[in-house]
C-alpha positions as CSV (number, residue, x, y, z in Angstrom):
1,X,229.6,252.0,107.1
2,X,227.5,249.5,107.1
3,X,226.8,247.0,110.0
4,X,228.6,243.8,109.8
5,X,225.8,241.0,108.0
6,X,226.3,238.1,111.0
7,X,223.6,237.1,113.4
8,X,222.9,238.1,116.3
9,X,223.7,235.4,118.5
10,X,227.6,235.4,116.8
11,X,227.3,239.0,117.6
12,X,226.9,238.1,121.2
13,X,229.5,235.6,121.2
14,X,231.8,237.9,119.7
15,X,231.2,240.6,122.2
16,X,231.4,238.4,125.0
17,X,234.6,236.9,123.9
18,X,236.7,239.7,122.9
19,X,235.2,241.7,126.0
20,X,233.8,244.3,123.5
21,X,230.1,246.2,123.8
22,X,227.8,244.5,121.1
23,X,227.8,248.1,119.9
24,X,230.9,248.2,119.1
25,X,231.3,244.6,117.5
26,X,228.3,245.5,115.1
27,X,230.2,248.5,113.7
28,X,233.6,247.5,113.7
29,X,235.4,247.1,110.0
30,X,235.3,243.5,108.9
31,X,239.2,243.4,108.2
32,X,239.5,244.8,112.0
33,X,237.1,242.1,113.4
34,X,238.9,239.3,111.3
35,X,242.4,240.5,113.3
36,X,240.6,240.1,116.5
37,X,239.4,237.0,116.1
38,X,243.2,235.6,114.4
39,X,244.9,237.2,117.6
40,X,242.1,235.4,120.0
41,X,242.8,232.5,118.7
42,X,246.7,233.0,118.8
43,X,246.2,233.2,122.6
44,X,244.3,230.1,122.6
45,X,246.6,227.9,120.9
46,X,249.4,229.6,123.0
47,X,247.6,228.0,126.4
């Protein structure tokens, strides 16, 4: 697989956000990532 093709700073932003290792974030499935970032942002509105 295929690293995911976003930049490095997003990369950080994701990792950071989602309290992941960059690692990790880099080499995670895109439909995964994209189910992360929908449920992160669930919590958000919740607030």
């Amino acid at each position: 697989m295929r690293p995911l093709q976003i930049s490095a700073d997003t990369a950080q932003k994701l990792a950071k956000s989602l309290n992941m290792p960059l690692e990790q974030i880099m080499h995670m499935p895109q439909h995964i990532l994209l189910a992360k970032l929908a449920e992160m942002q669930k919590k958000e509105e919740d607030k």
